[in-house]
Backbone atoms as SQL, in Angstrom:
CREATE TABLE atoms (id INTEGER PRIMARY KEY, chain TEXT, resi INTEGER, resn TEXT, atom TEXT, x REAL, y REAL, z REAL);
INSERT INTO atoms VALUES
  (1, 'A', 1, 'UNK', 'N', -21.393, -26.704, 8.467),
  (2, 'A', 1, 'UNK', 'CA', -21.528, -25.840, 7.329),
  (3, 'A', 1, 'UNK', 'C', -23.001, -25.774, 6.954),
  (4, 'A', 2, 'UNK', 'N', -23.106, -25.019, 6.505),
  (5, 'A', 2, 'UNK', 'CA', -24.663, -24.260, 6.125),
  (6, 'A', 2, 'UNK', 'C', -25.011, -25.380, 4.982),
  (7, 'A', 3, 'UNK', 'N', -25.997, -26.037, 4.876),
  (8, 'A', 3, 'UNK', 'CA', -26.584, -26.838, 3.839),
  (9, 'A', 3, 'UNK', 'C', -28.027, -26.387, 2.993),
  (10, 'A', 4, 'UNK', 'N', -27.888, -26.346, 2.100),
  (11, 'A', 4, 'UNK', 'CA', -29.278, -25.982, 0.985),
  (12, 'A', 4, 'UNK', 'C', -28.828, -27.089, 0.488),
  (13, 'A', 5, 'UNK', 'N', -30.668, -27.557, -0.300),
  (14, 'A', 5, 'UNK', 'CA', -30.977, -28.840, -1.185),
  (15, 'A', 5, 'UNK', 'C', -30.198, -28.675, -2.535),
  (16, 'A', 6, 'UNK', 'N', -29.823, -27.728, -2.942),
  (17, 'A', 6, 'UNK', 'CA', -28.931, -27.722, -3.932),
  (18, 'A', 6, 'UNK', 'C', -27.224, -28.272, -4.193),
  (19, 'A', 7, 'UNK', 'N', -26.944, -28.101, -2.521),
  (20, 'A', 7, 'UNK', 'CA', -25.456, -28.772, -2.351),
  (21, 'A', 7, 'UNK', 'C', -25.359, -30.020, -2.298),
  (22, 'A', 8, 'UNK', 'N', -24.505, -30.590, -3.248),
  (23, 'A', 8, 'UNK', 'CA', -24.465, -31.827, -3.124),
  (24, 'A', 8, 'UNK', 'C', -23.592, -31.812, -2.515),
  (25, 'A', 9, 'UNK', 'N', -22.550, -33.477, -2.085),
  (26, 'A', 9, 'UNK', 'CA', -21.506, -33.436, -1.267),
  (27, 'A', 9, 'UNK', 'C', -20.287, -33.184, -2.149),
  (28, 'A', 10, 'UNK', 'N', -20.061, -33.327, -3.579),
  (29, 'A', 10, 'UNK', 'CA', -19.254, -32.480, -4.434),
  (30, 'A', 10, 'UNK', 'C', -18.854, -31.335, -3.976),
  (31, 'A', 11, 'UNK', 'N', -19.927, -30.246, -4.181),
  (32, 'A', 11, 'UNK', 'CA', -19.556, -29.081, -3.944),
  (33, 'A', 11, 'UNK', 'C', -19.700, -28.482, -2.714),
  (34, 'A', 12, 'UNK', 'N', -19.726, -29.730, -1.213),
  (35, 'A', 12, 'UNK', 'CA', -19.527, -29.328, -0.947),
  (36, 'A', 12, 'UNK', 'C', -17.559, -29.390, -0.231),
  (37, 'A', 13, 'UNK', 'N', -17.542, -30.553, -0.368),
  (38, 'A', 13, 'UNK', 'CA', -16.015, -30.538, -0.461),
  (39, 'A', 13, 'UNK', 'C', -15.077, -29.680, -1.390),
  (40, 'A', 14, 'UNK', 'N', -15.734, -29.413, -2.566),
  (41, 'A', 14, 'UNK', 'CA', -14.903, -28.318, -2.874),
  (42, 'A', 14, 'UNK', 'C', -14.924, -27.100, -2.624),
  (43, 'A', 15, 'UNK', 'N', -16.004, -26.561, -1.635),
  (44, 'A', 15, 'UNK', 'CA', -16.137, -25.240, -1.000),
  (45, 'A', 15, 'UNK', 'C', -14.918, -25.530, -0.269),
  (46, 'A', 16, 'UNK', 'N', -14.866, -26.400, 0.668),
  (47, 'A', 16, 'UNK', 'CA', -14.437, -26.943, 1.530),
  (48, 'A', 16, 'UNK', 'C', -12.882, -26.698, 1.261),
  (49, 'A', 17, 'UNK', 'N', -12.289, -27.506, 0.018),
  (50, 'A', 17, 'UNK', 'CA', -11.222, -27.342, -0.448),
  (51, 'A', 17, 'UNK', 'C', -10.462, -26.070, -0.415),
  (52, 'A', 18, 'UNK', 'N', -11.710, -25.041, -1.542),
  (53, 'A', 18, 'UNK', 'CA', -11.527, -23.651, -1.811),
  (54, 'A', 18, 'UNK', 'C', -10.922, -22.872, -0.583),
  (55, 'A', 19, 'UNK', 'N', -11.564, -22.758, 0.588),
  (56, 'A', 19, 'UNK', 'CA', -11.491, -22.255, 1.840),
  (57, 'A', 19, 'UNK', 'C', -9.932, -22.370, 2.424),
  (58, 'A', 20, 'UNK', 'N', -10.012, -23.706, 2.587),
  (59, 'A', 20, 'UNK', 'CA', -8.329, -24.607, 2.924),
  (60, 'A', 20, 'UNK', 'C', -7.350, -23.505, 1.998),
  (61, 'A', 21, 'UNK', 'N', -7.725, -23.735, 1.027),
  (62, 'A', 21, 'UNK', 'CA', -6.370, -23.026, -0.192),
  (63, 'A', 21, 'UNK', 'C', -6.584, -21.733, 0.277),
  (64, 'A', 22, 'UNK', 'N', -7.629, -20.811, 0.144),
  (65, 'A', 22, 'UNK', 'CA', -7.204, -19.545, 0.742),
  (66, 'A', 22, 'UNK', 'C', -6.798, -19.566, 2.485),
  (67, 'A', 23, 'UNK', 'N', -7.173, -20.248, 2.891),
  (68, 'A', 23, 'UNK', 'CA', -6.181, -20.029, 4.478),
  (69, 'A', 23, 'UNK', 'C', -5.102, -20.366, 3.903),
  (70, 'A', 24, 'UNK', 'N', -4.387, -21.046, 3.140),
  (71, 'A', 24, 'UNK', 'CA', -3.124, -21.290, 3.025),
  (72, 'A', 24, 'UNK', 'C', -1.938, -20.360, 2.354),
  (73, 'A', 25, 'UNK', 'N', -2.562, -19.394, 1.468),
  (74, 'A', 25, 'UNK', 'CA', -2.262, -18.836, 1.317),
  (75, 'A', 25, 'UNK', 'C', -1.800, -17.676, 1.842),
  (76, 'A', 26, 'UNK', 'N', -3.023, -17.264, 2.657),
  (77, 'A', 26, 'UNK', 'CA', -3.222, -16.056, 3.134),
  (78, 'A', 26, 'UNK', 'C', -1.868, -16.416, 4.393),
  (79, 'A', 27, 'UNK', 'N', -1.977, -17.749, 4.604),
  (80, 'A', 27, 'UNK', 'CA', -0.502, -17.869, 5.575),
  (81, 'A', 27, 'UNK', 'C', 0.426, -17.522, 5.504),
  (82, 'A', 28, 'UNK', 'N', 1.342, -18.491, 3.924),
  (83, 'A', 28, 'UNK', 'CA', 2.115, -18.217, 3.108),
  (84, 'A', 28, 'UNK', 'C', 2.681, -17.013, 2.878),
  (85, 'A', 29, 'UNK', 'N', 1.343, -16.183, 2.697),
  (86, 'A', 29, 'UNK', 'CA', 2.306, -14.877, 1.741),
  (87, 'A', 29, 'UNK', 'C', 2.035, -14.350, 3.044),
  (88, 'A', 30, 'UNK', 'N', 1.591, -14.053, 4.119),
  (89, 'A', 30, 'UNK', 'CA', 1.182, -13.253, 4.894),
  (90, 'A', 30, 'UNK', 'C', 2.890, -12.836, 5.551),
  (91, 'A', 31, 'UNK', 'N', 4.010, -13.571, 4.935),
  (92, 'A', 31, 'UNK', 'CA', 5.287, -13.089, 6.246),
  (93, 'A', 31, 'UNK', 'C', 6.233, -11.976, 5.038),
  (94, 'A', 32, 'UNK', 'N', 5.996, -12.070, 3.420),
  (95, 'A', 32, 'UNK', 'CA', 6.731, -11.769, 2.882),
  (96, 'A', 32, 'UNK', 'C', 5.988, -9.944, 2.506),
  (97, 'A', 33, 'UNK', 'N', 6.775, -9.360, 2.617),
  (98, 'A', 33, 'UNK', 'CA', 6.505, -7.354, 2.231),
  (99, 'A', 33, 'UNK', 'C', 6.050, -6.959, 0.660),
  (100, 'A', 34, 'UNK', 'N', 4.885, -6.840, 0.670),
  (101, 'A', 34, 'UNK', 'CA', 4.735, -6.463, -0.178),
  (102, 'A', 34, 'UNK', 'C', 4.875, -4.934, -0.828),
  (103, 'A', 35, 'UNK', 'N', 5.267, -4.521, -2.075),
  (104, 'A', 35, 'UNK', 'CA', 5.955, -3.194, -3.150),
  (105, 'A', 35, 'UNK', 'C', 4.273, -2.794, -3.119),
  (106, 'A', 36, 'UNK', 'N', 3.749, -1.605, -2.244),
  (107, 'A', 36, 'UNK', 'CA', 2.345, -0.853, -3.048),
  (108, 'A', 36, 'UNK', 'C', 2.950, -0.170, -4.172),
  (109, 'A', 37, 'UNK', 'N', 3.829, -0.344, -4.890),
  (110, 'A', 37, 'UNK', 'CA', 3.866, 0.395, -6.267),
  (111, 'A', 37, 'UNK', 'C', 3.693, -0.562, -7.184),
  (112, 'A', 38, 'UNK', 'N', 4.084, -2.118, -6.902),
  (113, 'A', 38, 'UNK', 'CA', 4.186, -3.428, -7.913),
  (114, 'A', 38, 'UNK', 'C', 3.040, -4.007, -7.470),
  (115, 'A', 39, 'UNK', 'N', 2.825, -4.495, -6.223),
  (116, 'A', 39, 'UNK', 'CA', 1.825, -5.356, -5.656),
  (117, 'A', 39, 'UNK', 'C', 2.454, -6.524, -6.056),
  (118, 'A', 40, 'UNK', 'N', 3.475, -6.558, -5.969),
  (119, 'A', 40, 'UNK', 'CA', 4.510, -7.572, -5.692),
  (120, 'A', 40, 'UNK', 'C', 5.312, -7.827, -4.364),
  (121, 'A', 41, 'UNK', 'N', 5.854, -8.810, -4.435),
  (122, 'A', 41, 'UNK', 'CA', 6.537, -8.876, -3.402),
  (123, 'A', 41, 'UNK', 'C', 7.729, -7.973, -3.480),
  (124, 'A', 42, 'UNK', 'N', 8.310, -7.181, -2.384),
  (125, 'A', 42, 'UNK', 'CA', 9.367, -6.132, -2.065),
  (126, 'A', 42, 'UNK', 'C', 10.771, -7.032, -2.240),
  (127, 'A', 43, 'UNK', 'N', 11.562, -6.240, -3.104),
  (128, 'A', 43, 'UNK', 'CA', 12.792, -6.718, -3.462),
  (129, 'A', 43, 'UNK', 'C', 13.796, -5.144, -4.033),
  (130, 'A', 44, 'UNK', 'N', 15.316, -6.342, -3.718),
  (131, 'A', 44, 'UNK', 'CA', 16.231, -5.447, -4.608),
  (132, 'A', 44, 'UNK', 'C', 16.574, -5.864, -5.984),
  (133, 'A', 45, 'UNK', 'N', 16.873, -5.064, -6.655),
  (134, 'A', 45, 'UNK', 'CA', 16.935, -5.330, -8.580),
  (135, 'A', 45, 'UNK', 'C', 18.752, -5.242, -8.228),
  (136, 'A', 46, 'UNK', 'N', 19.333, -5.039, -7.061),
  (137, 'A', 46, 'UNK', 'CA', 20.599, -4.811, -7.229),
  (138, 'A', 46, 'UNK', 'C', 21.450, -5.531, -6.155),
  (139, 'A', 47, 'UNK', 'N', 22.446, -6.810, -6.496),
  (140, 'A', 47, 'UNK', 'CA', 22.733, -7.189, -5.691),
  (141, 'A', 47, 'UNK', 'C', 23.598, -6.164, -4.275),
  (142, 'A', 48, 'UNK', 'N', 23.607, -5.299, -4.501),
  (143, 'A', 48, 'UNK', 'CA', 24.935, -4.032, -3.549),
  (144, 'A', 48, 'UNK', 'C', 23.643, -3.270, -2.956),
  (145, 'A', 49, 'UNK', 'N', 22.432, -3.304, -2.842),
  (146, 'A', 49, 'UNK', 'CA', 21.600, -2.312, -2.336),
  (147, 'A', 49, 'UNK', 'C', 22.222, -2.075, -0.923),
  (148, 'A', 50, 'UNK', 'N', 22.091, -4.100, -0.012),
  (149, 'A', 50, 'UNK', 'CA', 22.380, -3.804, 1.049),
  (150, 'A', 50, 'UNK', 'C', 23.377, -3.153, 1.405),
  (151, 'A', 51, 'UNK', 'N', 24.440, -3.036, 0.567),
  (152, 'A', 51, 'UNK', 'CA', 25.802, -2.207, 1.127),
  (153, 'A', 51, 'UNK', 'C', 25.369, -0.767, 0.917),
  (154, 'A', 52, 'UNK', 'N', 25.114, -0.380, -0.298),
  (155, 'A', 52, 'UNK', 'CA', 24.870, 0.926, -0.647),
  (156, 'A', 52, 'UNK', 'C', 23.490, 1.349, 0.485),
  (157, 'A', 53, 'UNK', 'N', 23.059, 1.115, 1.080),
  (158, 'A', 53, 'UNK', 'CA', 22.272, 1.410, 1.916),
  (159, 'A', 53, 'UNK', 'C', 22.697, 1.723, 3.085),
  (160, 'A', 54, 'UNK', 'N', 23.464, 0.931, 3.712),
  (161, 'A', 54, 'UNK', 'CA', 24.503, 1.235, 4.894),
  (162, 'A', 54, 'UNK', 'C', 25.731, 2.576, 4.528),
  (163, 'A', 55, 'UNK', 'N', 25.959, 2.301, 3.395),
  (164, 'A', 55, 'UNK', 'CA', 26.737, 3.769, 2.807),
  (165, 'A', 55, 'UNK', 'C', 25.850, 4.872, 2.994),
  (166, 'A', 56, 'UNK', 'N', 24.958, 5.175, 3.032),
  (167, 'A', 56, 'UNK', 'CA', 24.138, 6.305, 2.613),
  (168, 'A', 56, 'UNK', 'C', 23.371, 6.907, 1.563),
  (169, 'A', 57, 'UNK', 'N', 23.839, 5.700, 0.469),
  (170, 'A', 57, 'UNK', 'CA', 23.275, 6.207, -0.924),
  (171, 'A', 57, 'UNK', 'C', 21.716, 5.762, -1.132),
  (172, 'A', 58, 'UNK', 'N', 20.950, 5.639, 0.036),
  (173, 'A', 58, 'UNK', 'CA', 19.632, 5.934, -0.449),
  (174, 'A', 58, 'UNK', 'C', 19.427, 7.245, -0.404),
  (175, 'A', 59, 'UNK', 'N', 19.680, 8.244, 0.308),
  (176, 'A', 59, 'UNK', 'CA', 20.383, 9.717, 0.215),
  (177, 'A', 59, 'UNK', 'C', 20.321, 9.943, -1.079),
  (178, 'A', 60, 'UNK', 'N', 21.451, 10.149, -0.853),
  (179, 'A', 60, 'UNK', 'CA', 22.572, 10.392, -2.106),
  (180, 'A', 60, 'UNK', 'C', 22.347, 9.902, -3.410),
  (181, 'A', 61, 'UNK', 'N', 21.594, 8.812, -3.818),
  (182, 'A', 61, 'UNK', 'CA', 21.456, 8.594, -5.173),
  (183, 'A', 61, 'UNK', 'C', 20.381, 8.085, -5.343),
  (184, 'A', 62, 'UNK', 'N', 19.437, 9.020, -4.494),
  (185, 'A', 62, 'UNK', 'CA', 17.995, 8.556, -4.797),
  (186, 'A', 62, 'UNK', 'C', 17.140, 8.261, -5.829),
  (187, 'A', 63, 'UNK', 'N', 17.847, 8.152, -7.153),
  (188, 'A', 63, 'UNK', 'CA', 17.344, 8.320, -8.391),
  (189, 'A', 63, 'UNK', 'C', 17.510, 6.835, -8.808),
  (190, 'A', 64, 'UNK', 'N', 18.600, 6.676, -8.639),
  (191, 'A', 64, 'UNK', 'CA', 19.138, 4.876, -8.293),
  (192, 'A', 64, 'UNK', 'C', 18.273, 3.677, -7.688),
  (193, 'A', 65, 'UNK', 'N', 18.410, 4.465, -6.355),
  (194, 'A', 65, 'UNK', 'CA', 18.035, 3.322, -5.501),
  (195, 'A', 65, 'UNK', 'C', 16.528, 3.538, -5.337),
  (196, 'A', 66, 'UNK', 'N', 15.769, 4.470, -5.259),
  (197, 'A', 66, 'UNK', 'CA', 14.185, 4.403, -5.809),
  (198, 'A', 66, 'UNK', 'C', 13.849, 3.104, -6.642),
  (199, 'A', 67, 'UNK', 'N', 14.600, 3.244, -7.367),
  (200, 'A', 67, 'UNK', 'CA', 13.638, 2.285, -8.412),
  (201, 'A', 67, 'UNK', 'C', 15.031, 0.956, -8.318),
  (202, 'A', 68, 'UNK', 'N', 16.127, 0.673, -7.831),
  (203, 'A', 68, 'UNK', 'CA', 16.755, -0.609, -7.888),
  (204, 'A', 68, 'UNK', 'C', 16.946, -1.198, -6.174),
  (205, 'A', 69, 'UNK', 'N', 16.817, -0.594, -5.453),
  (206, 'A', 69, 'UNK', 'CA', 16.995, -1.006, -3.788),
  (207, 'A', 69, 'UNK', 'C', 15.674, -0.564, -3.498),
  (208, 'A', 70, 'UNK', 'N', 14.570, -1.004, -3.409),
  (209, 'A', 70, 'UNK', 'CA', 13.391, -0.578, -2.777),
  (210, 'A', 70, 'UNK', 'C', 13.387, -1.291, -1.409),
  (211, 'A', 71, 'UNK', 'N', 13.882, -2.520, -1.207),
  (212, 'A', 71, 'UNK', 'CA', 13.621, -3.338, 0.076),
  (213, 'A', 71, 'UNK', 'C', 14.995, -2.402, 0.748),
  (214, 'A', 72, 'UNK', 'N', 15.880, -2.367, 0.423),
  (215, 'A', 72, 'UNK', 'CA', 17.361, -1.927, 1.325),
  (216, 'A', 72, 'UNK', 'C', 17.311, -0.329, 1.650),
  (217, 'A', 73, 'UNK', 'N', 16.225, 0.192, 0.340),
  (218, 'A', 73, 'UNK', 'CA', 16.180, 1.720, 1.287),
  (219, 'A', 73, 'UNK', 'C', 14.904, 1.856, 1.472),
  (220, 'A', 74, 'UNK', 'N', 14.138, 0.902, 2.521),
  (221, 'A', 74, 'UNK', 'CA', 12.299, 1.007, 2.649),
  (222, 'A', 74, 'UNK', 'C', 11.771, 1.917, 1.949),
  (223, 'A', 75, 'UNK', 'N', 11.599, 1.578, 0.376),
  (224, 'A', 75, 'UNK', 'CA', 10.784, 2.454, -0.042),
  (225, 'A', 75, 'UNK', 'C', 9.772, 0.712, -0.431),
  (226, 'A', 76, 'UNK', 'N', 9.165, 0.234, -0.312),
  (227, 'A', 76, 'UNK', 'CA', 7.893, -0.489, -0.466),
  (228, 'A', 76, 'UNK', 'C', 6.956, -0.219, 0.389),
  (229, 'A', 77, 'UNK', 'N', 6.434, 0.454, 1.130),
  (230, 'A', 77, 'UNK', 'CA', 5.311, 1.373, 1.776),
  (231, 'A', 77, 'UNK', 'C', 5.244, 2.637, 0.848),
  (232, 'A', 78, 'UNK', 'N', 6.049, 3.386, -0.212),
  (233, 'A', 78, 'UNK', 'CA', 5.690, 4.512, -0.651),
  (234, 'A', 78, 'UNK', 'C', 5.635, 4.420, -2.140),
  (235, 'A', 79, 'UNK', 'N', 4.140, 4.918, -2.316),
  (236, 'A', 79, 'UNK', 'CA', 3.991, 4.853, -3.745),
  (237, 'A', 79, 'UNK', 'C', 3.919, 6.466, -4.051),
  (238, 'A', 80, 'UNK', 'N', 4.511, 6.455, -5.443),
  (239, 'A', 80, 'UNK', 'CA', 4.144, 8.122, -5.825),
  (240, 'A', 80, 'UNK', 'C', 2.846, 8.411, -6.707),
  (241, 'A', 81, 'UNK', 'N', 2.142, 9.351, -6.754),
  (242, 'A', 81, 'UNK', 'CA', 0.778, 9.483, -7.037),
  (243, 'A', 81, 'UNK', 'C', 1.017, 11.296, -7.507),
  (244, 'A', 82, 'UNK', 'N', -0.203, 11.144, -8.276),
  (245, 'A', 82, 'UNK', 'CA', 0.078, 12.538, -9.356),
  (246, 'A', 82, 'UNK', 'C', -0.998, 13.504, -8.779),
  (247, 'A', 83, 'UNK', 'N', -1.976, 13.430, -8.234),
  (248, 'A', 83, 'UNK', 'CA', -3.044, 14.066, -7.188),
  (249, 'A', 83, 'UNK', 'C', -3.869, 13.543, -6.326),
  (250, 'A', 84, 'UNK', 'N', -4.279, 14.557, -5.447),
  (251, 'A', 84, 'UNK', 'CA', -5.529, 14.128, -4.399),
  (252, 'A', 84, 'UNK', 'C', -6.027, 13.304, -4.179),
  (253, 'A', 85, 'UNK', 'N', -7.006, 13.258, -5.670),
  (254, 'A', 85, 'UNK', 'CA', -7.636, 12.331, -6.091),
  (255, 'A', 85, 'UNK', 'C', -7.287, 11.199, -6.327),
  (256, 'A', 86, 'UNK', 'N', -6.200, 11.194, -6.731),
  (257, 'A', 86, 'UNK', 'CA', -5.592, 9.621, -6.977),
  (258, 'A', 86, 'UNK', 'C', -5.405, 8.682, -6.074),
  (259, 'A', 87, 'UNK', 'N', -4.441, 9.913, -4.862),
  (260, 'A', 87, 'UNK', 'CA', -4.509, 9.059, -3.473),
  (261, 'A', 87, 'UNK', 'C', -5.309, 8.768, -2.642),
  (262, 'A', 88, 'UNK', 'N', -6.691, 9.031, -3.009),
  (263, 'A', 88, 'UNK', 'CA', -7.988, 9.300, -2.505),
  (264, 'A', 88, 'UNK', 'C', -8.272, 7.815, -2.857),
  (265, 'A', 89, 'UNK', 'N', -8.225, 7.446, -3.957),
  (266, 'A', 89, 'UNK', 'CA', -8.979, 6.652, -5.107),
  (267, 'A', 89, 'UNK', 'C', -8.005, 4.953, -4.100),
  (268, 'A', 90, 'UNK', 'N', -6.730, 5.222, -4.115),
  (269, 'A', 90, 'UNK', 'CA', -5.740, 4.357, -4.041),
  (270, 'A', 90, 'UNK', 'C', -6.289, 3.870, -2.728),
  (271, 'A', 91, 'UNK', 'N', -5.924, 4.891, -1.552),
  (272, 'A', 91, 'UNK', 'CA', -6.397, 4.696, -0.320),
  (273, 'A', 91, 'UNK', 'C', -7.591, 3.759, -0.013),
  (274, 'A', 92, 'UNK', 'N', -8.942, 4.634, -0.767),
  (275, 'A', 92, 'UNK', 'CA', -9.790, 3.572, -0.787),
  (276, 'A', 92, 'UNK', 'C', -9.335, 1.627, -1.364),
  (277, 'A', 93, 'UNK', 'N', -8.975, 1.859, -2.175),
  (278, 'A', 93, 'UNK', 'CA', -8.703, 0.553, -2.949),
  (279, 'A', 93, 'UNK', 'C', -7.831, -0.514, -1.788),
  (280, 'A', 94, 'UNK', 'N', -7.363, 0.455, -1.329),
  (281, 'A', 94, 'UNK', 'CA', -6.552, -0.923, -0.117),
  (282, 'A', 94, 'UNK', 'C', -6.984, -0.967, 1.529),
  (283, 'A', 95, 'UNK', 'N', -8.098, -0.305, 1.096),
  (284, 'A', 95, 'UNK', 'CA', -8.625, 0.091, 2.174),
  (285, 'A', 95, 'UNK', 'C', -9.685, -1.711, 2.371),
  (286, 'A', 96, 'UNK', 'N', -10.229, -1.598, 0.960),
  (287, 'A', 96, 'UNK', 'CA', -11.102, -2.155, 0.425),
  (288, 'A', 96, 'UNK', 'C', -10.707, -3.594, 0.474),
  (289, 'A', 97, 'UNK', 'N', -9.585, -3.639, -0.527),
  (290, 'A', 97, 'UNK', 'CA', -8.809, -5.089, 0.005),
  (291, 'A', 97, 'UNK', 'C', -8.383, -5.547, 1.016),
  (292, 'A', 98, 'UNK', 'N', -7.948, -4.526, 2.056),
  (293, 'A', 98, 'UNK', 'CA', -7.895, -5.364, 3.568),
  (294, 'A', 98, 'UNK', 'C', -9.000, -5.734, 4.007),
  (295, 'A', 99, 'UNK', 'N', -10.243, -5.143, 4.040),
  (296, 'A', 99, 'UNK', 'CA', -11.433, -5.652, 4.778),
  (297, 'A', 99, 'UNK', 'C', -11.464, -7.263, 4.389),
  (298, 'A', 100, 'UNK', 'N', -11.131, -6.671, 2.297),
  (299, 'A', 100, 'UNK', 'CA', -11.746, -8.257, 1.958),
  (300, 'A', 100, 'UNK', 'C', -10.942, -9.499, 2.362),
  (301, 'A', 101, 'UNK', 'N', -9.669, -8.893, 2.753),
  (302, 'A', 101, 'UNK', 'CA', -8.101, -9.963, 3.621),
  (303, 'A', 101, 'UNK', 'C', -9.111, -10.659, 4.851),
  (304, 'A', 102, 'UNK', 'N', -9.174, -9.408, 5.316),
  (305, 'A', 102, 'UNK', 'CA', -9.796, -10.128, 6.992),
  (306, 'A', 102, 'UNK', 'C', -10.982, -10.680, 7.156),
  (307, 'A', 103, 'UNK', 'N', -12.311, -10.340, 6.095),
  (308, 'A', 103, 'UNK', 'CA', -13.491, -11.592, 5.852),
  (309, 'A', 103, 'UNK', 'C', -12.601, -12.827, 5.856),
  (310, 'A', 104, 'UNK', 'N', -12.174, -13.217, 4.686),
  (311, 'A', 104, 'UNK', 'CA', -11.397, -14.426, 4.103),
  (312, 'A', 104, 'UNK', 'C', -10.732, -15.021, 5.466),
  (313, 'A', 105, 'UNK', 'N', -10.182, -14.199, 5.882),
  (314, 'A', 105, 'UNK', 'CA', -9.214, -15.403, 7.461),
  (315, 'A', 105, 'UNK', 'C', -10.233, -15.684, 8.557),
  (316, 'A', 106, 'UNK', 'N', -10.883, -14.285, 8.441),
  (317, 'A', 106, 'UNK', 'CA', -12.207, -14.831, 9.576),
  (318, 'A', 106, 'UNK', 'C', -13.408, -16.192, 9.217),
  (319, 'A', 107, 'UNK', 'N', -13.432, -15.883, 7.563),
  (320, 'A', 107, 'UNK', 'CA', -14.656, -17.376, 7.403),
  (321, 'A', 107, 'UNK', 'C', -13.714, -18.511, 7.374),
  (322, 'A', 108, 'UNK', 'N', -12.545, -18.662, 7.039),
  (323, 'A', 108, 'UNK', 'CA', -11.510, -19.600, 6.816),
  (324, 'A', 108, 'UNK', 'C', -11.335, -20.131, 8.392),
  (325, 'A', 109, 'UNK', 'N', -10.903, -19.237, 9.019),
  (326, 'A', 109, 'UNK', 'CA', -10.639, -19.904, 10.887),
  (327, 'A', 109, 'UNK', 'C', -11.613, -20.021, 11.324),
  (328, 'A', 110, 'UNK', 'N', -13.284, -19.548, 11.041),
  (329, 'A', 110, 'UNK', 'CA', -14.678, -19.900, 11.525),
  (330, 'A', 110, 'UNK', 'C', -14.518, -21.476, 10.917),
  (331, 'A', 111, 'UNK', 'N', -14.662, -21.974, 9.971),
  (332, 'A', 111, 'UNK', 'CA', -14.730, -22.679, 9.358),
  (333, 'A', 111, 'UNK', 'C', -13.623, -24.176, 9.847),
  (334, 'A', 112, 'UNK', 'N', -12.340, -23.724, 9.919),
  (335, 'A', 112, 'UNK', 'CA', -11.221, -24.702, 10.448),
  (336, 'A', 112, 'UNK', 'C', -11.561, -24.790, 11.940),
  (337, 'A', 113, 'UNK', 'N', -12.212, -24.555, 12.673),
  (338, 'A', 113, 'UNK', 'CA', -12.731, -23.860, 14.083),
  (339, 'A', 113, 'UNK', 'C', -13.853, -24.926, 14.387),
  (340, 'A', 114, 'UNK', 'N', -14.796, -24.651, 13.428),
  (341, 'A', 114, 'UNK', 'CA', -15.735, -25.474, 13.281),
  (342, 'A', 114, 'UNK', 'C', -16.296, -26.961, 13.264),
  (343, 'A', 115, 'UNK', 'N', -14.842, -27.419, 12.062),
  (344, 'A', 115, 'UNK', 'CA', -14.885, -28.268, 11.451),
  (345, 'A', 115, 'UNK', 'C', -15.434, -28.565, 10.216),
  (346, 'A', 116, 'UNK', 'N', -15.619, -29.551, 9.773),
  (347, 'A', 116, 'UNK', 'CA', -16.374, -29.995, 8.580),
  (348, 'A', 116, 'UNK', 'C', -17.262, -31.102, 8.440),
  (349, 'A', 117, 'UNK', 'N', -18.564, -30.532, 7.897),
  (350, 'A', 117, 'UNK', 'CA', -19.312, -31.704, 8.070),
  (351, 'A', 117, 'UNK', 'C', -19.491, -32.122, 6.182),
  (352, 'A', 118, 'UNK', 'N', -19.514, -33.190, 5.774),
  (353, 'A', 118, 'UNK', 'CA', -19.472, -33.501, 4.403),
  (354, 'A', 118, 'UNK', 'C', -20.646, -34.934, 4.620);
């Protein structure tokens, strides 16, 4: 790890730490789907989605299951947006946060790769 006279061995184990916790995370959540309308994790609000989904009523009662089966009728990839611009604006924004996803795993596995010197 990069050393300046300012790091003591405090900080630098807790860089150290810091790093660890975001690889761990980024593990963690990395298997579960996330809602771009919540930025939550993707779920149903209704225990029957899965059936009503196999029925057809993401169809049929799209007014329903929009907003209570989002995981059972894949709507967590689709957000609704009011113009251009908005989806312009949005696009960028997660555009933005993936780069900053893939710095973070790249200095994190440079780093676990590396090792640690303290």
């Amino acid at each position: 790890m990069f050393k300046t006279p300012a790091m003591n061995s405090f900080s630098q184990m807790f860089m150290t730490l810091f790093l660890m916790v975001l690889l761990v995370i980024s593990i963690t959540t990395g298997h579960a789907e996330i809602d771009v309308q919540t930025g939550l994790e993707c779920v149903d609000r209704d225990d029957k989605c899965p059936l009503m989904a196999t029925m057809g009523e993401c169809k049929t009662n799209r007014s329903y299951t929009n907003e209570h089966c989002r995981k059972s009728c894949d709507r967590c990839r689709v957000m609704r947006v009011n113009s251009s611009e908005e989806m312009q604006r949005i696009m960028q924004q997660k555009k933005e946060e993936l780069m900053k996803q893939r710095r973070e795993r790249k200095e994190a596995q440079r780093i676990l790769e590396k090792g640690f010197e303290l």
